[in-house]
C-alpha positions in Angstrom: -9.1 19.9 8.2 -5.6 21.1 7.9 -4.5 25.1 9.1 -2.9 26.7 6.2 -0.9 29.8 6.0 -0.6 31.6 2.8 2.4 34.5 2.9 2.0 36.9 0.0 1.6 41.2 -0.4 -0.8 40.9 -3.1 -4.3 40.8 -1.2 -6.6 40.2 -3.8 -4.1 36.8 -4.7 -4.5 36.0 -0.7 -8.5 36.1 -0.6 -8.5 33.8 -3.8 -6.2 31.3 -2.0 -8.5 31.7 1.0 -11.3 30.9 -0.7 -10.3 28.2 -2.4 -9.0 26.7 0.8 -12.3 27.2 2.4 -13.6 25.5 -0.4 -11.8 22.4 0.5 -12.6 22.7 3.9 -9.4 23.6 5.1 -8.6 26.5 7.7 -6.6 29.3 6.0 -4.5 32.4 8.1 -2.9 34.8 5.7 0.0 37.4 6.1 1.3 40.2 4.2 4.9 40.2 5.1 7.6 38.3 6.7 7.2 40.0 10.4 3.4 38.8 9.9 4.5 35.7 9.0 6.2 34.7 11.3 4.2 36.0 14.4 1.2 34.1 13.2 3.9 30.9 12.9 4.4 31.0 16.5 1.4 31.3 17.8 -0.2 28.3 15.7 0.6 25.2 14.7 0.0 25.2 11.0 0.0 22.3 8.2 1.6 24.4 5.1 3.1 27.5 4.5 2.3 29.1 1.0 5.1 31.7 0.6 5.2 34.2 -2.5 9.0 34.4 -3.5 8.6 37.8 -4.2 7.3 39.8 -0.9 7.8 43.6 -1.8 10.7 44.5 -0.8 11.5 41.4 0.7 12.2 37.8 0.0 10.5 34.6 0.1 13.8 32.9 0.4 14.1 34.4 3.8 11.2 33.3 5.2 12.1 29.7 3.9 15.0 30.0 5.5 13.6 31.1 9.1 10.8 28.3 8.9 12.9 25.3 7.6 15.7 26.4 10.9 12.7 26.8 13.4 9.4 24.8 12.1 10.8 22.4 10.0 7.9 20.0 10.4 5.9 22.5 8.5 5.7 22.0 4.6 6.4 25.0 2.5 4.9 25.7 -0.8 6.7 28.4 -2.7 4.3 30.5 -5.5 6.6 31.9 -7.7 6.3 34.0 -11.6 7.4 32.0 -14.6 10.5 33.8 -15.0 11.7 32.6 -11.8 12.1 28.8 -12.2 15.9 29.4 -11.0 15.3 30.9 -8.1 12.7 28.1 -7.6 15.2 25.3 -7.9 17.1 27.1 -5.1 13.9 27.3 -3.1 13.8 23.7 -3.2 17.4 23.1 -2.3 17.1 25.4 0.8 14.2 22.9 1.8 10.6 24.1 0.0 8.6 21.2 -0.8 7.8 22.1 -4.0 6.3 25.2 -6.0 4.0 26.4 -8.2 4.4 28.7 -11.1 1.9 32.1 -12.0 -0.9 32.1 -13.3 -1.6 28.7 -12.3 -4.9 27.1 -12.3 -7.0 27.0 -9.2 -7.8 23.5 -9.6 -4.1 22.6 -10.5 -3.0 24.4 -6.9 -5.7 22.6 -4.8 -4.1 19.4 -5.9 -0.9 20.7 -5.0 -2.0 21.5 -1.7 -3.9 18.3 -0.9 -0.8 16.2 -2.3 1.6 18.1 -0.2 -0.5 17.7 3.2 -0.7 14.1 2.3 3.1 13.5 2.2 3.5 15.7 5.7 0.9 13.1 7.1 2.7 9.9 6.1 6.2 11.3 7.1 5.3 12.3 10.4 3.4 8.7 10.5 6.6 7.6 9.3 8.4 9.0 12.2 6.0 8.1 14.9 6.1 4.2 13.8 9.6 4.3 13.6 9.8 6.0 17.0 7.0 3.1 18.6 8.7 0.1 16.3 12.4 0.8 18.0 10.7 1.8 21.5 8.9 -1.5 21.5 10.6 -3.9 19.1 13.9 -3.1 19.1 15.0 -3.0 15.0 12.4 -5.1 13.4 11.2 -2.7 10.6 8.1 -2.9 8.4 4.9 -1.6 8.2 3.2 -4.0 6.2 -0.6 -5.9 7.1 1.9 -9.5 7.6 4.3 -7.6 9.8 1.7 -5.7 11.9 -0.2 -8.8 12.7 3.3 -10.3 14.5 3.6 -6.8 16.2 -0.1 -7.0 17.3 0.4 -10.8 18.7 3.5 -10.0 20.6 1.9 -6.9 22.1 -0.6 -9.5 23.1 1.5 -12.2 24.7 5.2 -10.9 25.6 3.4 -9.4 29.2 2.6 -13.4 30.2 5.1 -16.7 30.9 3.5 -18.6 27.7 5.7 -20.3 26.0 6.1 -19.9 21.9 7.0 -21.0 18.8 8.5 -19.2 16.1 8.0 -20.5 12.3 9.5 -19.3 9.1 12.4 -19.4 6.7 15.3 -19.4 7.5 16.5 -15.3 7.6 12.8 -13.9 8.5 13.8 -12.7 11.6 12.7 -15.2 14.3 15.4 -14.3 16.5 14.3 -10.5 16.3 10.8 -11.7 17.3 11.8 -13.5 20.1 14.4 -11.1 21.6 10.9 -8.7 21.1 8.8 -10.9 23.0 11.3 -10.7 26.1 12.2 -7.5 26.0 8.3 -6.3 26.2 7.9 -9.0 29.0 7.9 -9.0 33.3 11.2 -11.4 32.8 13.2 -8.4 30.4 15.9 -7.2 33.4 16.8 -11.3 33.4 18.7 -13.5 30.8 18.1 -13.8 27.1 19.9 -17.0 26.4 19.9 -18.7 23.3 20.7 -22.0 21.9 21.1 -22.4 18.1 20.0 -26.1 18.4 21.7 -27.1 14.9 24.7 -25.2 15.4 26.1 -27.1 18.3 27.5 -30.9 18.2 25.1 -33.3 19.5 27.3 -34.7 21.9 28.0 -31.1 23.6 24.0 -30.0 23.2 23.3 -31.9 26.4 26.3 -30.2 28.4 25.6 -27.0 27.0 21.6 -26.8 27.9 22.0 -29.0 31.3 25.2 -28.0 32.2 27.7 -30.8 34.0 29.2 -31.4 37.3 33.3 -31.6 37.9 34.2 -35.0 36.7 31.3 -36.1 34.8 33.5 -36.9 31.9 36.9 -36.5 30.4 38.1 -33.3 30.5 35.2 -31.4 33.2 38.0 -30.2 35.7 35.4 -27.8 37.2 31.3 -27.7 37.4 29.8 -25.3 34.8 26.5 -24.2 34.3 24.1 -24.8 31.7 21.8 -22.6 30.0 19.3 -23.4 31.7 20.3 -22.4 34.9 21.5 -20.1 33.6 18.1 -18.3 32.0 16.6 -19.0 35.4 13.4 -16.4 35.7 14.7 -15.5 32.4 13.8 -16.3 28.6 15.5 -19.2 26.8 15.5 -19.4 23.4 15.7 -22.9 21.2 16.6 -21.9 17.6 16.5 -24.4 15.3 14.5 -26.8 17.7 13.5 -29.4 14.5 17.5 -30.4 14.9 17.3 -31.9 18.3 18.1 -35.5 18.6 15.4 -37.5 20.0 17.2 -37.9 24.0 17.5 -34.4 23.9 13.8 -33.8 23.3 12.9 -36.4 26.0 15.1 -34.3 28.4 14.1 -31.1 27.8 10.4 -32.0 28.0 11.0 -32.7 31.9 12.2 -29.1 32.0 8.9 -27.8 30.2 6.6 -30.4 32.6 7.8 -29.4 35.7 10.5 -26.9 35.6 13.6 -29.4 36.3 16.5 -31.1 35.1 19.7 -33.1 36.0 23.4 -32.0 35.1 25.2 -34.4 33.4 27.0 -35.6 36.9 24.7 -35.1 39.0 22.1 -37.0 41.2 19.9 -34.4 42.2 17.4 -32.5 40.1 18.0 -28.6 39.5 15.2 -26.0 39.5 14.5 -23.1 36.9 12.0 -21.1 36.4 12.3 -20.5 32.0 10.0 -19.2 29.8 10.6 -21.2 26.4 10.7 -19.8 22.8 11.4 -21.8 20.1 12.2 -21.3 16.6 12.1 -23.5 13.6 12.2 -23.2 9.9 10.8 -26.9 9.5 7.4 -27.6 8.7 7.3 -28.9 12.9 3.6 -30.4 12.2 4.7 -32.2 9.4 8.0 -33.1 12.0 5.5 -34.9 14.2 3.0 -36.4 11.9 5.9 -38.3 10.6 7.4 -39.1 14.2 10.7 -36.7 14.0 9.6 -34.7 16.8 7.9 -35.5 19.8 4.0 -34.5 20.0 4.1 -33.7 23.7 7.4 -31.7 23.4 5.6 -29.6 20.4 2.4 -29.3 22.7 4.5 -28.0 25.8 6.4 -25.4 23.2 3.7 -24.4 21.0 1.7 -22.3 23.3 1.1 -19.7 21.2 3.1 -20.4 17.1 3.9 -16.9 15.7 4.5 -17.7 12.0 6.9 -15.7 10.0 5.9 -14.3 7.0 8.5 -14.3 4.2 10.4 -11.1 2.7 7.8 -11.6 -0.8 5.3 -11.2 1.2 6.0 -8.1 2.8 5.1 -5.3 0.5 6.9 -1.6 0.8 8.6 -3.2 3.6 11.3 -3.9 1.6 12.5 -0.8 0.7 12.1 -0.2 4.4 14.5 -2.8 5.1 16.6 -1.5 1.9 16.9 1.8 3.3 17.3 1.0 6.7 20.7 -1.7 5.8 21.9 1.4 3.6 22.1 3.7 6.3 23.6 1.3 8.4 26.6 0.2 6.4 27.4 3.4 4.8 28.1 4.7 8.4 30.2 1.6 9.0 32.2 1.3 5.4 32.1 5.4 6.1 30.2 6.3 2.8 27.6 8.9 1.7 25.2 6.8 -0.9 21.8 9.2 -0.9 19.7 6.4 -1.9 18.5 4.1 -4.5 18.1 4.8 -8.5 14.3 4.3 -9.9 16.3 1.0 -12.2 17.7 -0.1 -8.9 15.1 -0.1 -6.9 12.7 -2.3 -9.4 15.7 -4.8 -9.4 15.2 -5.0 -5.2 11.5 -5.3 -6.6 11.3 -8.0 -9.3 13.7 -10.4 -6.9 12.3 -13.3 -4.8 14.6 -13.6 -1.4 14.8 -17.3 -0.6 17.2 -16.1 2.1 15.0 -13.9 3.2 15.4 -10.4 5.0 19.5 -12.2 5.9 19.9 -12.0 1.8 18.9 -8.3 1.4 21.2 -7.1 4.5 24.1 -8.7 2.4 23.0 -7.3 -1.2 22.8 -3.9 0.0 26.1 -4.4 2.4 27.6 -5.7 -1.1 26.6 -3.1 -3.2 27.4 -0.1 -0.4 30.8 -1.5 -1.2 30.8 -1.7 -4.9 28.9 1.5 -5.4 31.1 4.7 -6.5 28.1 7.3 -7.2 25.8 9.4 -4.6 23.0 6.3 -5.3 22.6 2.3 -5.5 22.3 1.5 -8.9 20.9 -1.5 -10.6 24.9 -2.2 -11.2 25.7 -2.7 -7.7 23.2 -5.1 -6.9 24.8 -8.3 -7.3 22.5 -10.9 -6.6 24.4 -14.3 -7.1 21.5 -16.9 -6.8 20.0 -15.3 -9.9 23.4 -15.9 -11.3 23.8 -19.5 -10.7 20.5 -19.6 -11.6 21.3 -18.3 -15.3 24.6 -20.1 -15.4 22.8 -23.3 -15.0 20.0 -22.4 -17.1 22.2 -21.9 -19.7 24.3 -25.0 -19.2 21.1 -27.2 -19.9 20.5 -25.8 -22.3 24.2 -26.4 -24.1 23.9 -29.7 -23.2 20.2 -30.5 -24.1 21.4 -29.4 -27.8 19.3 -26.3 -27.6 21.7 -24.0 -28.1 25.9 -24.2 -29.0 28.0 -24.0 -27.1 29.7 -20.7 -29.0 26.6 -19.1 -28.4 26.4 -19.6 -25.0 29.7 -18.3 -24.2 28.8 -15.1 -26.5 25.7 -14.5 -24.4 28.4 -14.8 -21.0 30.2 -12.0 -22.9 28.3 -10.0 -24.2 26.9 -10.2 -20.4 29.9 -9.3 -18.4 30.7 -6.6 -20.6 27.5 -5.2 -20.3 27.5 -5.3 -16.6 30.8 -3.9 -15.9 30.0 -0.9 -18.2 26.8 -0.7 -15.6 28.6 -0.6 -12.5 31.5 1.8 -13.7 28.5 4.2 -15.0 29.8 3.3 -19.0 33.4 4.3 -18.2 35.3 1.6 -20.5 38.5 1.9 -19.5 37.7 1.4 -15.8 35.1 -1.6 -16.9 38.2 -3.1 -18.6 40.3 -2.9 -15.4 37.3 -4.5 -13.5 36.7 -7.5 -15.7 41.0 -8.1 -16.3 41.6 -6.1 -19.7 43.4 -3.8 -21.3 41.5 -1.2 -23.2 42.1 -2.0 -26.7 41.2 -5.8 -26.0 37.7 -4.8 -24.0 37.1 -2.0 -27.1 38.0 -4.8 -29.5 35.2 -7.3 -28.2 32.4 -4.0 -27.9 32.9 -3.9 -31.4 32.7 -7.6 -31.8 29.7 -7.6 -30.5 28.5 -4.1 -32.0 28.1 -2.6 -28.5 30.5 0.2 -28.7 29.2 3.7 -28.9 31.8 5.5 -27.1 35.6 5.5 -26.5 35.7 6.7 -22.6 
């Protein structure tokens, strides 16, 4: 049941309201005038205001104004006449949620009403899982059923020493998940190291995970420590574990069995206390059926597996994600881009992210860049896999006879023209710039290709 106030001088339009809004079991206080208004607004903490535009003497813009600068958590609904569909816009632009035009249908209004409280109750859900998401898991963003199920599993075993492993593609976000799983654990005010297993040199993985003694080899002028010691009642993160050479896995399983290793150097065994996370985008079981990777190591790492779920699978998350990597590099390119257009936004839709959640940071960092209106538009979204993949499509089919190659290279064209018109909003002589024309050359080819309709 949701506590509605409705703010209008005509009292026979107020009961109506209120009786309607009884109908549909909500809880209605009403108020003749602004002074009203506003008393009953700070003594109760209401759902929606209803607010005539015209009070008497007085303004519903006012009151707007007042409860958007002091309440704005609370919806406002603005009732205004038919004539006044100006003054509504402006209503809307000072922060009303919407409006409704006299005489309007009962029926029609309680609709209105119920939509309106809807969207209140998933913004301020909204807000409170953004708030619990960055309190607890730092900036991994979704809300989808995939996403919640990881949340709920690291809630479960981040407050004990279990070890873990992470699997997914590659840009899912496993390093996210395990920085999560520390940060939410007894071990969060120690080290966070990490290891990107396939990223260092074989012959320096040993030296950088056991660490050496002075003059263990060539060029050791001093003793360093490894990461290991280094994560000592810490966390220590394996990334990329599949790429470990087969003496490295032996090694490190000592370290899993019994909580020791040996520096390279060194003759005596060194003690830390680690709690292990790997990460892999491998198919690991498939690693050890075949004999890649050791079964005991995967037993001693795989105390709990969190797998990843891939971008596709994530639902609304996306534009989540979208939105989220929007905001984030218009602050840093220092750009005010509102949003996404409806074209745009299908585009983010209809794509299939084999890089994952890593791909859509840098499409949206790309098109921030390229992007010279107040939103994202289908233009800006350069997504280069989709072009190789059309490039190569089309190449086959050149050479499979299927089509010539003159046609080919009209299609490429007629292509790039298109889509420099789309990103400069149909400006021609700016698309010519942009694709290394002058203007009567780039007008020359529209024509060709009877795609001219203007001469911008």
């Amino acid at each position: 049941m949701a506590k509605i106030l409705i703010v209008d001088d005509d009292p026979s339009l107020r009961e109506v309201l209120e009786i309607a809004l009884h109908s549909h079991d909500h809880a209605a206080e009403n108020a003749a005038n602004i002074d009203q208004a506003l008393s009953l607004l700070a003594q109760e903490v209401l759902d929606l205001a209803i607010v005539d535009l015209r009070l008497g003497q007085e303004s519903g813009l006012d009151l707007l104004k007042t409860i958007k600068n002091k309440w704005p958590s609370v919806p406002v609904l603005m009732i205004t006449a038919y004539a006044d569909s100006q003054t509504a816009i402006k209503a809307i632009k000072l922060g009303a949620e919407d409006y409704i035009a006299k005489p309007f249908d009962v029926e029609e209004f309680l609709l209105q009403v119920d939509r309106l409280l809807e969207n209140s109750r998933l913004a301020e859900e909204n807000v409170w899982l953004k708030e619990q998401l960055h309190s607890r898991y730092g900036q991994i963003i979704g809300n989808s059923e995939k996403i919640n199920e990881v949340f709920s599993l690291i809630s479960r075993i981040a407050p004990t020493s279990i070890n873990v492993l992470i699997t997914g593609e590659s840009g899912t976000g496993k390093e996210l998940i395990a920085r999560a799983i520390h940060e939410n654990s007894p071990r969060k005010d120690k080290a966070f190291m990490v290891i990107n297993c396939g990223g260092v040199p074989e012959n320096l993985v040993e030296s950088e995970l056991f660490g050496y003694r002075k003059g263990a080899f060539t060029g050791a002028n001093q003793s360093k420590k490894g990461l290991l010691e280094k994560s000592d009642k810490g966390t220590f993160m394996l990334d990329e574990v599949g790429e470990l050479s087969a003496s490295i896995q032996v090694k490190l399983l000592r370290c899993l069995q019994d909580g020791t290793f040996m520096p390279l150097g060194s003759t005596e065994l060194t003690r830390s206390d680690v709690r292990f996370i790997a990460a892999t985008n491998r198919e690991i079981e498939k690693e050890v059926s075949e004999g890649r990777f050791r079964e005991d190591l995967f037993y001693r790492l795989c105390g709990v597996m969190i797998k990843m779920p891939p971008l596709r699978e994530r639902g609304e998350d996306l534009f989540m994600l979208a939105d989220h990597f929007l905001k984030q590099y218009c602050q840093e390119q220092n750009k005010e881009i509102k949003g996404f257009t409806t074209g745009a936004m299908q585009k983010l839709r209809n794509y299939h992210y084999p890089g994952n959640i890593r791909e859509l940071e840098t499409i949206i960092e790309r098109a921030v860049a390229l992007e010279s209106g107040p939103y994202i538009s289908p233009g800006s979204l350069i997504i280069y896999e989709q072009i190789q993949s059309e490039s190569m499509d089309g190449t086959e089919k050149v050479l499979s006879g299927e089509l010539g190659l003159d046609e080919y290279l009209e299609e490429v064209d007629k292509k790039v023209l298109l889509t420099a018109l789309e990103r400069t909003q149909g400006h021609k002589s700016k698309a010519a710039e942009l694709v290394g024309l002058n203007f009567r050359q780039f007008r020359y080819r529209l024509n060709k290709y009877n795609l001219n309709k203007d001469d911008r």
